[in-house]
N, C-alpha and C positions, 0 to 999 in steps of 0.2 A: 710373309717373309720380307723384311729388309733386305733391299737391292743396293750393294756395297757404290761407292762413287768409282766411275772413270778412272784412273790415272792421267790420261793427257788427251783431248782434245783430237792431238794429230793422232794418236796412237789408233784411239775408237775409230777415227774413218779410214787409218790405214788400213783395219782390221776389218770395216766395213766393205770397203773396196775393193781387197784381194783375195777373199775367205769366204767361197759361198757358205761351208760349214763350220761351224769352231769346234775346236777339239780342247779339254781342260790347258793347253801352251797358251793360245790361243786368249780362254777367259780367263788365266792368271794376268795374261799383259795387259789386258782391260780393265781390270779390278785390282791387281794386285797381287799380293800372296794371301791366296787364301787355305782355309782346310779342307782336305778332300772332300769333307762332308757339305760343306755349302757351296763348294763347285755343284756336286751332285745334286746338292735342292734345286741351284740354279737351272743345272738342264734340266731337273723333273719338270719343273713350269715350262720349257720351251717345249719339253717332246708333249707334256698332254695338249700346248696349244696346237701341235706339232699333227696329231690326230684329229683334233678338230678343225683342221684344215687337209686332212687329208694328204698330208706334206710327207714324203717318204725321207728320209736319211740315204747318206751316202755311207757310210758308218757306223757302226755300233755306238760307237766313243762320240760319234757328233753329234750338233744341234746344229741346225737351218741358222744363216746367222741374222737374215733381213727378220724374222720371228726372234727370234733371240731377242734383238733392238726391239720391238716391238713391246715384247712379255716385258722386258725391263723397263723400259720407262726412256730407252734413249732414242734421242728425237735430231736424227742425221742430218734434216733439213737444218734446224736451231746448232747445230756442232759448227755448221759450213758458214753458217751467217757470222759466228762466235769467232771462228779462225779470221774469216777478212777481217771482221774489225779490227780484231789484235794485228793483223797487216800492215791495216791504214793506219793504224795509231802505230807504226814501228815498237809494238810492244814483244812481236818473234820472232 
């Protein structure tokens, strides 16, 4: 599966930092608007990684969201390095 891009940078670690689980609110603001249907794919991949870690939900509706970032390819350390530059350089 194709893993949709970010929408913004600040959004993904606001959503990293406040959200131990995300709920589809949640992965709409990170990806955008998506269809029910590849919300759903999406958390398919987190809940099987989800088991394979032995990782319980708070939620029916959730996915673990430090696993989430993981399944998907987002790399929270590279987000935080990405925002200061943009800092230093008065680009936000």
């Amino acid at each position: 599966m194709n893993i949709p891009r970010i929408t913004s940078i600040d959004e993904a670690l606001r959503i990293y930092y406040t959200h131990s689980e995300m709920s589809n609110k949640e992965i709409t603001t990170l990806f955008g608007r998506l269809s029910s249907a590849t919300i759903a794919k999406l958390k398919k991949l987190v809940k099987e990684e989800m088991i394979k870690r032995d990782t319980l939900s708070y939620g029916i509706h959730t996915v673990n969201t430090g696993i989430a970032y993981d399944v998907w390819g987002i790399d929270v350390n590279d987000l935080e390095q990405r925002q200061m530059k943009l800092k230093a350089l008065e680009l936000q």
